[in-house]
C-alpha positions as CSV (number, residue, x, y, z in Angstrom):
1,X,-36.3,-163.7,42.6
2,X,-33.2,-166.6,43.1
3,X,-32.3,-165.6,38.9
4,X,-32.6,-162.0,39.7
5,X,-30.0,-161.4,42.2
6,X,-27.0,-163.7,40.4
7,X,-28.0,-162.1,36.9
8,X,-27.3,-158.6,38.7
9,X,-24.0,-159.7,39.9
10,X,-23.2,-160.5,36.7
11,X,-24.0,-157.6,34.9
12,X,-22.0,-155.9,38.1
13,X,-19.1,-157.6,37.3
14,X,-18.6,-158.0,33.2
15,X,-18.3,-154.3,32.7
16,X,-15.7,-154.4,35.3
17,X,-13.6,-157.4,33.8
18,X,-13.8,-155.8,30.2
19,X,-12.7,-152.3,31.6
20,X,-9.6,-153.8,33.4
21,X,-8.5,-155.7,30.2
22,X,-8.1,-151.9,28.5
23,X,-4.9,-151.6,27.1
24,X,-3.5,-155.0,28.5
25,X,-1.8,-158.3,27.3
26,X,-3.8,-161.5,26.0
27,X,-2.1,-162.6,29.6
28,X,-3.2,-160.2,31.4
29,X,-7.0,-160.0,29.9
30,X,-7.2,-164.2,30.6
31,X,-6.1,-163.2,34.1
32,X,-8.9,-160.5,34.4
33,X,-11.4,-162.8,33.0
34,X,-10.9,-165.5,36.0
35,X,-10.4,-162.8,38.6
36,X,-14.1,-161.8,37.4
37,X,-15.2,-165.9,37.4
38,X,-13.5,-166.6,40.8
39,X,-15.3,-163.3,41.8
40,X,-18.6,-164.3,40.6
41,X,-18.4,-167.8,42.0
42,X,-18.5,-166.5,45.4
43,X,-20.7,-163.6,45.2
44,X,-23.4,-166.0,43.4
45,X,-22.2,-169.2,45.7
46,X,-21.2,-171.0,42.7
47,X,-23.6,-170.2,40.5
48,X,-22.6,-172.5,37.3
49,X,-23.7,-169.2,35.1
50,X,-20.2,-167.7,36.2
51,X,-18.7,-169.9,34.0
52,X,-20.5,-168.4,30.7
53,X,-19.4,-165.5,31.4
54,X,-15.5,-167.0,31.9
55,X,-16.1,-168.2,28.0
56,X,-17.6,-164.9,27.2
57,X,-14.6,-162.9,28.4
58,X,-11.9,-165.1,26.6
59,X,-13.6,-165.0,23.8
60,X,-13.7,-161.3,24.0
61,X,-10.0,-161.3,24.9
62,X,-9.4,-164.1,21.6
63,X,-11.4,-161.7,19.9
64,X,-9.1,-158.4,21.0
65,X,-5.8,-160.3,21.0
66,X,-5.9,-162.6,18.0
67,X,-3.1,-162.0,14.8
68,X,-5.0,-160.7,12.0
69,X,-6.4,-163.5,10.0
70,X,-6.5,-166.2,13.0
């Protein structure tokens, strides 16, 4: 039951990390993707698993935000 609980809070918190990054800057994405890690980090006590989802979201934001061909 000590997975359960931090897995929930992370599945809380990455919708709401891509939703804010809508419409946004690359700066602005990066910045919602460690709001969402410094966010995780103390709901989960410092769960290390915050910080896969940190390289999930910049990838996404890499991903949304990178010149065509990059």
């Amino acid at each position: 039951m000590k997975i359960a609980a931090p897995l929930a809070v992370l599945l809380m918190l990455l919708p709401v990390t891509v939703a804010r990054s809508e419409g946004s800057s690359a700066k602005q994405c990066a910045t919602d993707c460690r709001a969402g890690h410094d966010q995780c980090r103390i709901a989960t006590k410092n769960n290390p698993s915050c910080d896969a989802q940190l390289q999930r979201c910049m990838q996404g934001c890499l991903r949304k935000y990178a010149p065509c061909g990059a």
